[in-house]
C-alpha positions in Angstrom: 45.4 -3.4 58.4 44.5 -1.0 61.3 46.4 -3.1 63.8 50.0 -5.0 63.5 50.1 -8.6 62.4 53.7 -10.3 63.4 54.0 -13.3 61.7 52.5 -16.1 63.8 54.3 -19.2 61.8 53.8 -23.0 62.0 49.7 -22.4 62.0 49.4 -23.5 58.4 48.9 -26.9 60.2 46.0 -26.6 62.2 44.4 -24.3 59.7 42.4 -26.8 58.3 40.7 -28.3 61.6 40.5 -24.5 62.8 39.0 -23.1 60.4 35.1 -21.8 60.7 34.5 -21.5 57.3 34.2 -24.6 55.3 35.6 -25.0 51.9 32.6 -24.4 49.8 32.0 -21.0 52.2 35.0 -19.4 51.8 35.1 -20.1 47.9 31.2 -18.3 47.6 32.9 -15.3 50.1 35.7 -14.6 48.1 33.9 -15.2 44.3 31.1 -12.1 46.1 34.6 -10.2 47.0 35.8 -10.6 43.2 32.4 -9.5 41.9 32.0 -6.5 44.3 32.8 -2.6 43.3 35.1 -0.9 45.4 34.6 1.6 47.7 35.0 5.5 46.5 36.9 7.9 48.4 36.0 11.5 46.8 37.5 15.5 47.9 36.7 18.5 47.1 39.2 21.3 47.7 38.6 25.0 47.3 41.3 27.2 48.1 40.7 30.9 47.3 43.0 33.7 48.3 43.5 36.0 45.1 40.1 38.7 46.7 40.5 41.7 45.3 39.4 43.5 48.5 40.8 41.7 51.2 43.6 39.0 49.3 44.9 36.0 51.2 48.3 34.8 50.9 48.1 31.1 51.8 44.5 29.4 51.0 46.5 28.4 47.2 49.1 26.7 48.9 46.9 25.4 51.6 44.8 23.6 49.5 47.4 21.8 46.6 49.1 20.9 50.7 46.1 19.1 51.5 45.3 17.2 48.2 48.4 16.2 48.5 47.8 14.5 51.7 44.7 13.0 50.3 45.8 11.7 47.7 48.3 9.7 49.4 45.4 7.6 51.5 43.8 7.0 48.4 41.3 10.0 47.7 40.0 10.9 44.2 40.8 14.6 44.4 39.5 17.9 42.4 41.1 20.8 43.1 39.8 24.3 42.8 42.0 26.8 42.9 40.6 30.9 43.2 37.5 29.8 42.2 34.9 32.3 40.5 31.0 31.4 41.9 30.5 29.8 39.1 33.5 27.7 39.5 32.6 27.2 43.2 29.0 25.8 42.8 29.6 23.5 39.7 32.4 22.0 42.0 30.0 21.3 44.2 27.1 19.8 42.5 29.8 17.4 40.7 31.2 16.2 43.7 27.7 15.6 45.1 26.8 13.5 42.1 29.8 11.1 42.6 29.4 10.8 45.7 26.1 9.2 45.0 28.7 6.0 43.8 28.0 2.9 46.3 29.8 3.4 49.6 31.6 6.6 48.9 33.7 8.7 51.8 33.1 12.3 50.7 35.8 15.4 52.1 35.0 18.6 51.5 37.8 21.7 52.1 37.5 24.9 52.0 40.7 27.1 52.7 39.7 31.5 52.0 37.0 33.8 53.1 34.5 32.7 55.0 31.9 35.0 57.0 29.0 34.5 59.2 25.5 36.6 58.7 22.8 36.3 61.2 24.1 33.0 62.3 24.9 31.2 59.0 28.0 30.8 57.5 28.9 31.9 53.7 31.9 30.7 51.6 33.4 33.5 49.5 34.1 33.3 46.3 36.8 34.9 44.0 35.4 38.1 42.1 32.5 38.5 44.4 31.8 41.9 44.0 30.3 42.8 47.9 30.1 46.3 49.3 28.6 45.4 52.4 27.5 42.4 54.4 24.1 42.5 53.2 25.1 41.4 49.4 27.3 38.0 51.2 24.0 35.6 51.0 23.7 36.7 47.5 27.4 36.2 45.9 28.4 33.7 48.6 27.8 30.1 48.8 26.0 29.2 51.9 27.9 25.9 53.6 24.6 24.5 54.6 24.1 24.2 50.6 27.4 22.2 50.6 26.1 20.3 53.6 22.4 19.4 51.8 24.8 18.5 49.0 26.6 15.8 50.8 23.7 14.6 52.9 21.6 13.9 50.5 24.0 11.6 48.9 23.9 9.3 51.6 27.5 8.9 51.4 28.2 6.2 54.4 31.2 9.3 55.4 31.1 12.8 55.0 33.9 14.8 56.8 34.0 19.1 55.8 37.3 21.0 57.0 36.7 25.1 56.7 39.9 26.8 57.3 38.1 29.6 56.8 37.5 31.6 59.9 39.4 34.5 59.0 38.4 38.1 59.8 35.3 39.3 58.6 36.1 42.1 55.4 32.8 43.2 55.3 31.8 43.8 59.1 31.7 47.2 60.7 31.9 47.8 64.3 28.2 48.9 64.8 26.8 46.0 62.3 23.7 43.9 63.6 24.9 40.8 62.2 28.5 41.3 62.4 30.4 39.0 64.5 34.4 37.2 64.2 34.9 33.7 62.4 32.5 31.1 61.9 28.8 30.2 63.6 28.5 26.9 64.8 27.1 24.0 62.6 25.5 20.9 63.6 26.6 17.9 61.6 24.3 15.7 59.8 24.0 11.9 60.7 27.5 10.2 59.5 29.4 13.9 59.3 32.1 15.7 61.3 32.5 19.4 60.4 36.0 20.2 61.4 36.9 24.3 62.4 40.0 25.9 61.8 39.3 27.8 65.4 36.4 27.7 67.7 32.9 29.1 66.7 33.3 32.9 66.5 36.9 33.0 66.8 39.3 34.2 64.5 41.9 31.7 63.2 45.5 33.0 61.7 46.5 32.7 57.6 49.9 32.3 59.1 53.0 33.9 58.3 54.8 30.7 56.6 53.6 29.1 53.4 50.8 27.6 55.2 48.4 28.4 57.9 48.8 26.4 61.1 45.8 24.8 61.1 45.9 23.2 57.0 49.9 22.7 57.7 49.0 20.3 60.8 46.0 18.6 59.9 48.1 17.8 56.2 50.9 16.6 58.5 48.1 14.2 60.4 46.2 13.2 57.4 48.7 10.3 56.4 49.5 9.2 59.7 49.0 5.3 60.1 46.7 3.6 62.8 44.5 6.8 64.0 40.8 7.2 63.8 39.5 10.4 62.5 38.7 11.8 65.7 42.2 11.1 66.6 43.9 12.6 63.6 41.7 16.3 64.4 43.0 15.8 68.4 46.7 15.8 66.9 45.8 18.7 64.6 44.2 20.6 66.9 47.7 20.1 69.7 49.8 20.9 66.6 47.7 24.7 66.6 47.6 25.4 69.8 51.5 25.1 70.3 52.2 27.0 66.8 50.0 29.8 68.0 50.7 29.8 72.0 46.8 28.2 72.7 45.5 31.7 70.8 43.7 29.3 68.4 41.8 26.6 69.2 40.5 24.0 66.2 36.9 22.7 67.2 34.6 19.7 65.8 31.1 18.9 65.8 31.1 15.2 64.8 27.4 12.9 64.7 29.6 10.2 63.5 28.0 6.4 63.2 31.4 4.5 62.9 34.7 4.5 62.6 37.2 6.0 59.6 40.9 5.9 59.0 42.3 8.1 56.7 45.2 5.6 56.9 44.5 2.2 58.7 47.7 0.2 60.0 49.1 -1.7 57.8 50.2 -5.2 58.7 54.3 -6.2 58.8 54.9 -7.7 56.1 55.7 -11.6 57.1 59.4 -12.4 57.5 60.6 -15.5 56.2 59.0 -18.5 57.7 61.5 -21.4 59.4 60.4 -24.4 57.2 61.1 -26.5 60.8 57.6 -24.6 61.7 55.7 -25.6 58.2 54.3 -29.2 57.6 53.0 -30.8 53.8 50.5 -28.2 52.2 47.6 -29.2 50.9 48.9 -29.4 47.3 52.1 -31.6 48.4 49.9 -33.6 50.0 48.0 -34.1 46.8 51.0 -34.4 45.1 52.4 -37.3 46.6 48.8 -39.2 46.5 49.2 -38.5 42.6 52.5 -39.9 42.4 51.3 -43.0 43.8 49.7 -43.6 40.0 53.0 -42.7 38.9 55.8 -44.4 41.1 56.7 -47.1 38.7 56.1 -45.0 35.3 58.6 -44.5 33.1 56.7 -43.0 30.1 58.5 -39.6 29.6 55.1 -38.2 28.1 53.3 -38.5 31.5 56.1 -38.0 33.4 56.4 -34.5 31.4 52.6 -34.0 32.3 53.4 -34.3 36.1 56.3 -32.0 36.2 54.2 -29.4 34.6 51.3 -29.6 37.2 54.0 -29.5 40.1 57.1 -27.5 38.1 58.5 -27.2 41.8 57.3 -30.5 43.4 58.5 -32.8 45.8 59.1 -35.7 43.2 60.6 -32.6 40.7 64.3 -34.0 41.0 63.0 -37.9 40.6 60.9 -36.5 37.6 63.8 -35.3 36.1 66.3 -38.4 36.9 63.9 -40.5 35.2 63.4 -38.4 32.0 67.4 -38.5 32.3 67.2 -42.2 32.2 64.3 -42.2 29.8 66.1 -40.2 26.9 69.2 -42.2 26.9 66.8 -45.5 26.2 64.4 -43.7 24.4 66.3 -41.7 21.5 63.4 -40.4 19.8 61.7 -39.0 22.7 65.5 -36.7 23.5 63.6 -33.7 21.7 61.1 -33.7 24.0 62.8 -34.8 26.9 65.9 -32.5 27.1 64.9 -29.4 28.4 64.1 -31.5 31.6 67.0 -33.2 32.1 69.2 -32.2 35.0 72.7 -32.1 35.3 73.2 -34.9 37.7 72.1 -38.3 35.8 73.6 -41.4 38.4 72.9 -45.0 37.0 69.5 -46.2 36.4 69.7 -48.7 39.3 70.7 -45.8 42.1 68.1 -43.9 40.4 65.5 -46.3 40.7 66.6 -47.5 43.8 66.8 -43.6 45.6 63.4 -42.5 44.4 61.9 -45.5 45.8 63.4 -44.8 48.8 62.5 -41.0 48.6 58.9 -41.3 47.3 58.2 -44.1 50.4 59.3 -41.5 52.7 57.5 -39.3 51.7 54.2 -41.5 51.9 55.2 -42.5 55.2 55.8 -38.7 56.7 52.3 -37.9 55.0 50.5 -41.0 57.1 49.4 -40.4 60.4 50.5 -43.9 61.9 52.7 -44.1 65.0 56.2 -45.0 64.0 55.9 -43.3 60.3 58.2 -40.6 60.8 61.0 -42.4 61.8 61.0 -44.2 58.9 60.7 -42.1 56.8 63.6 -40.6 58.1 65.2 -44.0 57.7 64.2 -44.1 53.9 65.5 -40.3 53.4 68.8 -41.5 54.6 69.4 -44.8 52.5 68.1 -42.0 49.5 70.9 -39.1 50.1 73.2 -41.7 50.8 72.4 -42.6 47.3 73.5 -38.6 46.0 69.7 -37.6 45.6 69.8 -33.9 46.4 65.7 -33.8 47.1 66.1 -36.6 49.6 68.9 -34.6 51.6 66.7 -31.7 51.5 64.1 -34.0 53.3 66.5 -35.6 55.4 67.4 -32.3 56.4 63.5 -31.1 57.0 63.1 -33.9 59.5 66.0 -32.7 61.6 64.9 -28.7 61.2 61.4 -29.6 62.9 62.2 -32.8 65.1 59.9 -35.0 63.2 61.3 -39.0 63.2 64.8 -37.9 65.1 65.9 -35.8 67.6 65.8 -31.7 66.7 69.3 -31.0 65.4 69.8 -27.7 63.4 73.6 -28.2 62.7 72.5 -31.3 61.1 69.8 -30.0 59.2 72.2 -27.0 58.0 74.9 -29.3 57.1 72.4 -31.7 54.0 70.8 -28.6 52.8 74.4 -27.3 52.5 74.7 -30.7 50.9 72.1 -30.5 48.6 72.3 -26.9 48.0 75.8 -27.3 46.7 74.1 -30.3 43.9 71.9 -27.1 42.6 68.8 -27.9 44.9 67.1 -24.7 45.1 64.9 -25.4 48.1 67.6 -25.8 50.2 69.8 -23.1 49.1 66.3 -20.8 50.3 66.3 -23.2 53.5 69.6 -22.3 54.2 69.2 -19.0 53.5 67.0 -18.7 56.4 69.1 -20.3 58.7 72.1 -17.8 57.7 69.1 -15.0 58.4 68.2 -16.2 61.4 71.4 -18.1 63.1 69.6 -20.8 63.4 72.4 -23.7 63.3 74.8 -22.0 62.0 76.1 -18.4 62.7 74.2 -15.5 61.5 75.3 -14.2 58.1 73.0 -12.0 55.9 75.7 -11.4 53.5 75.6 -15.5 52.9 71.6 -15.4 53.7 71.0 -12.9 50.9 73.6 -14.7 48.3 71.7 -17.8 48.9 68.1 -16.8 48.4 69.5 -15.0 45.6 71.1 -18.7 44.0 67.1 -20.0 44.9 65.2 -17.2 43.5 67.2 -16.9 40.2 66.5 -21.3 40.4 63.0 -20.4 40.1 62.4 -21.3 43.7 59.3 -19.2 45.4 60.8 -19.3 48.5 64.2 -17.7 47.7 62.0 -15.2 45.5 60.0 -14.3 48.8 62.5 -14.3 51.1 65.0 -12.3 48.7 61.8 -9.8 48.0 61.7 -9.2 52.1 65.8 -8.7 52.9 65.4 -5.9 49.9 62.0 -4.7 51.4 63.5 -4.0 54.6 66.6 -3.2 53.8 68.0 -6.3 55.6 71.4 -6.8 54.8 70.7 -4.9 51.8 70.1 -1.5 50.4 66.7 -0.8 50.5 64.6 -1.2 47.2 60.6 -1.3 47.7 60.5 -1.7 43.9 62.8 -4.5 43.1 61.1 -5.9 46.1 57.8 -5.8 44.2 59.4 -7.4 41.1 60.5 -10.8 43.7 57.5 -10.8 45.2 55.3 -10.8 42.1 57.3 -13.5 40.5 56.6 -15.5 43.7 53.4 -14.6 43.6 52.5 -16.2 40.2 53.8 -19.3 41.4 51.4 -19.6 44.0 53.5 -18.8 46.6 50.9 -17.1 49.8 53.3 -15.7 51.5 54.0 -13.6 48.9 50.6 -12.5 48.1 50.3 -11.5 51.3 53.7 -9.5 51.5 52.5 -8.0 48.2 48.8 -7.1 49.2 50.3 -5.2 51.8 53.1 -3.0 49.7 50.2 -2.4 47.6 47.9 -1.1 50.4 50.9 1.2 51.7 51.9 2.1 47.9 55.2 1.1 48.5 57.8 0.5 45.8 54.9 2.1 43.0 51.2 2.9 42.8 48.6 2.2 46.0 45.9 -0.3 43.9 43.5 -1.6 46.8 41.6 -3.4 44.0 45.6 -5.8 43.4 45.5 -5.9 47.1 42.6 -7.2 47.6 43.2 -10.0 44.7 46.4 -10.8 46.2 44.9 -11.5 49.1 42.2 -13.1 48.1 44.7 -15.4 46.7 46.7 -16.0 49.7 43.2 -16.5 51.6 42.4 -19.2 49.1 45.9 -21.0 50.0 45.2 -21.0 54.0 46.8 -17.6 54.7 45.3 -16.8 57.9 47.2 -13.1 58.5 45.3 -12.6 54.9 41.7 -13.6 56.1 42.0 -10.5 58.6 43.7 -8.0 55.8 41.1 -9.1 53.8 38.2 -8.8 55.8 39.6 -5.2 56.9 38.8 -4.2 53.1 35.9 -5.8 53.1 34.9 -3.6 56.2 36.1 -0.4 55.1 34.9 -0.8 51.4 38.3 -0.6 50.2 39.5 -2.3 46.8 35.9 -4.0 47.0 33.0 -3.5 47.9 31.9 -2.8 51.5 30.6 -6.7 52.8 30.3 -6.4 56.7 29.0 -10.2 56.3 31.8 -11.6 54.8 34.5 -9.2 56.8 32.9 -11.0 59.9 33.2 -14.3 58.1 36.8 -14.2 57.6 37.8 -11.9 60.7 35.6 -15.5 62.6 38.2 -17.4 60.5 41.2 -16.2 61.3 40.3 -15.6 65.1 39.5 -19.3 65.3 42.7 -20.3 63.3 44.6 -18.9 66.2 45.8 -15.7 64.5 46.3 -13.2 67.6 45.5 -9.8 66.4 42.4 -11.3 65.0 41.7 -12.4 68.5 42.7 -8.8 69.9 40.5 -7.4 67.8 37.5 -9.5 68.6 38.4 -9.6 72.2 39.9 -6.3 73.3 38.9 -3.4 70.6 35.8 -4.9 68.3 35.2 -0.4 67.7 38.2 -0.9 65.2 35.8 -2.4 63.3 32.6 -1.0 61.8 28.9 -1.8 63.7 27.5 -3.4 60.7 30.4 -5.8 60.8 30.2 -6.8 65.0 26.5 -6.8 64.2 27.8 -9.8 61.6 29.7 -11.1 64.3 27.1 -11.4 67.0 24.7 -13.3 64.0 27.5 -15.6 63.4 28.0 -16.6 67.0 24.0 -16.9 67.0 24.2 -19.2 64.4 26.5 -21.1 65.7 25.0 -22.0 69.4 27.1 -19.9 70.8 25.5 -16.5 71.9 21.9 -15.8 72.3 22.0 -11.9 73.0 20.3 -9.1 70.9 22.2 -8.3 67.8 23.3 -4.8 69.3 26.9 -4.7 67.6 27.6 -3.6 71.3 30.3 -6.5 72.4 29.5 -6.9 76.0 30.9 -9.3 78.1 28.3 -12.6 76.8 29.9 -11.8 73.1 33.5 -12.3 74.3 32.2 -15.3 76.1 30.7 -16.9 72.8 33.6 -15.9 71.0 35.9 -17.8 72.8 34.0 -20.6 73.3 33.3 -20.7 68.9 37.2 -20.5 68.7 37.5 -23.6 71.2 34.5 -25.6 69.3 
């Protein structure tokens, strides 16, 4: 999340050699991520302005500006508007309490009145009835309650904003304790207290709708990528222009780590070239468990193996042979029919293709020199035959070079082949080569019609890849929701790339709701099917506590993963900026390098030059 992931494709490969977790590992990480409770992020904004003895236009409008912004990085907001003492400290001792949830972020605003007496600082409430400086204490809340309040939650986060260092109502010229603005606070361990203008200065309600202070830290809040420190540096530029450098915002920060109100979200991954992709895991398994099937013709199990792989690479010789099946089997035409295809060649090209097919497909799985070629060979003497999945091979070997010479023309021209004979794969392979002009010329009109043909086939691919021309507007209006719809439907099939893509319009609450706790499924899912991109997104949540429960452990588990699967922003991160990530987490690092023979410093969380070394060294081993 907090730093861009371009699609790195053709890894899927090497994943399995790469990776550092075992299988058995990450399956125990990601059943603790399922079981986990999510972090809480909790506000509390007061924004009084209706005083009957000195009224303030803006502090209403301030604070519903400001919930707004946090609502939109995912805080749980209760707003108090003109709020009566009463009002002010029930506030408070609620938002204390939830705070005391596991992991929780706590915000606290303030937008109105607020004084300093004899060096502390005093929140003023709506019907206070003060007639000199000496009642404040007693009708005021004191912030340093609203600090013991938040403290003693213990709260891994506590950030409190006071735009509230307007002129004092109550102080006269002569007064002992009278002074301009606010006194200065020291934060707590884990808080930042944020200033509207520097200690015992005067900051401005402004003469918009806002002040100048609440209308650029709301206009920083949702900005993607910057740290919290960051995001009060923009405000406090944003001031000082607006109010030619007369006010200046100020911070006392005794931060312990890192927060993003917004973290940067990955690109969502574009459609992958299937030239880069080699057999998954499950085609692999796949064609092992059609060896037990290559010479059935009983439509029962034949059924039973279309339904485990509905979008296989035997799906088409599945369906020939039920074809065959229910013209010599009458009674079993019930059952059969809704599997039949429209293309039904005679039982001895049938036979003879899917032989031909199913053997290349064996071969291109084995690992012996000389394999691919023939199974290129056997793909050949198969689309010769008219068998769509076989020119859809045929044409696979060509994308990637595997068996014959790289020739994308030729690769475009038998998925056109097979795409016109309804084979939905290839109508999404072509697709991509229309997207890309890869073989033939670039054409997202003809890119988007064909993904379209796949997706509405039922193929995941065309789903995905339809779902990301309509995310991004490519060659298409714009639609973040009907992307949602494609990428969900690809998503229950299995397909990772779509989980991914998914996770990641969830996290950014594009095309409906922000739901970290979907995200985090989604990509748990894609994790699960060798989505490296996924691995760091995921162990980005796991860090922050967001849509699961904080886990530094197993954020450093995956974040390991991905780095030594070759991912390149995972290695950036590990490499060139490990303060993106929290110190419990690098402390989780350094273990696992420790573990693994690979670093013998102290467990500082500090990555000095010996942790870089040990990193790259476990991503070689």
């Amino acid at each position: 999340m907090r730093g861009q992931c371009p699609t790195s494709a053709g890894r899927s490969g090497r994943l399995v050699g790469a990776l550092a977790l075992g299988a058995m590992s990450i399956a125990l990480l990601l059943a603790a991520v399922a079981r986990s409770a999510a972090e809480t992020r909790i506000a509390l904004v007061i924004g009084n302005g209706a005083y009957a003895w000195g009224r303030l236009d803006n502090p209403r409008a301030d604070a519903e500006l400001i919930a707004k912004a946090l609502v939109s990085v995912g805080f749980q907001v209760t707003t108090v508007l003109d709020g009566d003492d009463r009002t002010m400290r029930r506030a408070v001792v609620e938002f204390g309490r939830r705070l005391k949830t596991a992991d929780a972020v706590g915000l606290f605003y303030f937008a109105g009145h607020g004084v300093q007496v004899a060096g502390e600082n005093y929140l003023v409430p709506i019907g206070a009835d003060i007639a000199d400086e000496g009642e404040i204490a007693l009708q005021s809340m004191n912030l340093a309650e609203v600090l013991r309040t938040m403290a003693s939650s213990r709260s891994r986060t506590n950030i409190v904003v006071l735009d509230a260092c307007r002129n004092n109502p109550f102080a006269s010229a002569r007064d002992r304790s009278a002074s301009g603005g606010l006194a200065p606070v020291s934060a707590p361990s884990g808080t930042i207290i944020a200033f509207a203008t520097a200690p015992g200065h005067v900051a401005s309600d402004g003469d918009g709708a806002n002040s100048p202070y609440s209308a650029a830290l709301a206009a920083n809040i949702p900005v993607e990528g910057i740290v919290l420190e960051e995001v009060f540096r923009r405000t406090r530029r944003h001031v000082l222009a607006a109010t030619n450098d007369r006010q200046t915002p100020w911070e006392h920060s005794s931060l312990t780590g890192e927060f993003y109100f917004r973290p940067t979200a990955a690109r969502p991954e574009t459609s992958r070239r299937l030239s880069d992709v080699g057999f998954t895991e499950a085609q692999v398994a796949e064609i092992r468990a059609w060896e037990h099937l290559r010479d059935e013709r009983d439509p029962v199990q034949l059924i039973r193996h279309l339904e485990t792989y509905p979008n296989g690479l035997f799906a088409e010789v599945v369906r020939l042979r039920l074809a065959d099946a229910a013209s010599a089997q009458a009674a079993a035409g019930p059952v059969v029919a809704g599997w039949i295809g429209e293309i039904v060649p005679t039982a001895a090209t049938v036979a003879e293709a899917e032989r031909e097919l199913a053997e290349g497909l064996k071969l291109e799985a084995g690992t012996r020199p000389g394999d691919e070629l023939e199974a290129v060979r056997r793909y050949r003497i198969a689309a010769d035959f008219g068998l769509p999945a076989a020119m859809h091979q045929l044409a696979r070997a060509y994308d990637r070079g595997r068996g014959v010479e790289r020739n994308l023309a030729e690769a475009a021209h038998w998925y056109r082949r097979a795409g016109e004979l309804g084979h939905a794969p290839s109508l999404a392979a072509l697709g991509t080569m229309h997207e890309f002009g890869e073989g033939v010329p670039v054409n997202l009109v003809e890119a988007l019609r064909l993904y379209t043909s796949a997706a509405e086939a039922g193929d995941a691919d065309g789903m995905t890849s339809l779902a990301y021309l309509v995310e991004q507007g490519k060659g298409v209006a714009k639609d973040p929701a009907i992307a949602r719809q494609w990428y969900g439907r690809a998503a229950a099939r299995g397909h990772k790339r779509a989980m991914y893509n998914l996770a990641l319009m969830q996290l950014r609450g594009e095309g409906g709701e922000r739901d970290f706790g979907e995200a985090a499924r989604l990509l748990k899912g894609a994790v699960q099917r060798g989505h490296i991109g996924a691995m760091r997104e995921l162990a980005y949540l796991l860090d922050e506590g967001r849509g699961t429960a904080r886990d530094p452990k197993a954020a450093a588990e995956l974040l390991l993963a991905a780095f030594k699967a070759g991912h390149r922003d995972a290695r950036t991160d590990i490499l060139s900026r490990p303060q993106a990530w929290s110190a419990a987490t690098r402390r989780e690092i350094q273990r696992r390098l420790a573990a693994s023979g690979h670093y013998d410093g102290r467990i500082t969380g500090f990555f000095d030059a010996r942790t870089r070394r040990a990193a790259e060294a476990y991503a070689r081993s």
